[in-house]
C-alpha positions in Angstrom: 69.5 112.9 92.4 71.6 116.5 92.9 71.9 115.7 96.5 73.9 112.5 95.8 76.2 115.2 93.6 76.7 117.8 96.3 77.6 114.7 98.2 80.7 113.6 95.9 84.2 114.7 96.4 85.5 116.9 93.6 88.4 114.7 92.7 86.2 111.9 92.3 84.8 112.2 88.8 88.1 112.9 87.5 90.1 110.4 88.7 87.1 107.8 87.6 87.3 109.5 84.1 90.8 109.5 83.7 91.0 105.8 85.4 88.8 104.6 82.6 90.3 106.1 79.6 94.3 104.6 81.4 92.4 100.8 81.6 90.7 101.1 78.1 93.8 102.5 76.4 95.4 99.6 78.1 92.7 97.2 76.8 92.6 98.1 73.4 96.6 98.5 73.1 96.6 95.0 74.4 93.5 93.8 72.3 95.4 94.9 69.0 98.8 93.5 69.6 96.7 89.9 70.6 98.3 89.8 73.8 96.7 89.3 77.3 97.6 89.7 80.6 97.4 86.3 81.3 100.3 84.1 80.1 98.7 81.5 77.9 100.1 78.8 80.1 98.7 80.1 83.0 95.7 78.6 82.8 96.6 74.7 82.9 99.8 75.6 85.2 97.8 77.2 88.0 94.2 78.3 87.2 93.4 74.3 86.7 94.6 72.9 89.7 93.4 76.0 92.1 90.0 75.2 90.9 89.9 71.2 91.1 91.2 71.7 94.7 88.2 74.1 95.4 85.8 72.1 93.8 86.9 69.4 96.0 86.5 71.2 99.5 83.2 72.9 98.2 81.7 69.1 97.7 83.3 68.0 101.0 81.3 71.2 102.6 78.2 70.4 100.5 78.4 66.6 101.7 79.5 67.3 105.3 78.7 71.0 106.5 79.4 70.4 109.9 83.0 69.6 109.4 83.3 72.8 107.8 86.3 74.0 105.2 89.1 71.7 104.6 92.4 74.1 104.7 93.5 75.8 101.8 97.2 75.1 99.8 98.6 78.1 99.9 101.4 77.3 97.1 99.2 76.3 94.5 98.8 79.5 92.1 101.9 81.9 93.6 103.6 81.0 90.4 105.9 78.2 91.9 106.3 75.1 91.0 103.1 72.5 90.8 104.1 69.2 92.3 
């Protein structure tokens, strides 16, 4: 156990400590003014559709492995428009 601390840059544990206090003061700040850093639209906009269209290619791969991955959409979820 002390040789995996000699190992360990010195800069390390403080920028982890002060990286977790910046991300829970963040949290909490966030947690008590009920926001999230997820617009509440979000979800049904662009989360839904990215995941039906990878549950569709993961059954396709399940079904058919050989034919491998279909291709991905690549503007589904960049915040555009969702025809």
């Amino acid at each position: 156990m002390k040789n995996m601390f000699k190992k360990t840059p010195p800069l390390i544990v403080p920028y982890t400590i002060a990286f977790a206090l910046l991300a829970g003061t963040m949290f909490v700040c966030l947690a008590m003014a009920d926001k999230s850093f997820v617009w509440f639209k979000d979800g049904m906009a662009q989360h839904f559709p990215i995941l039906t269209q990878l549950r569709s290619m993961l059954e396709h791969f399940i079904s058919n492995p050989s034919s491998g991955f279909t291709h991905w959409d690549w503007s589904l979820g960049l915040g555009g428009p969702t025809n």
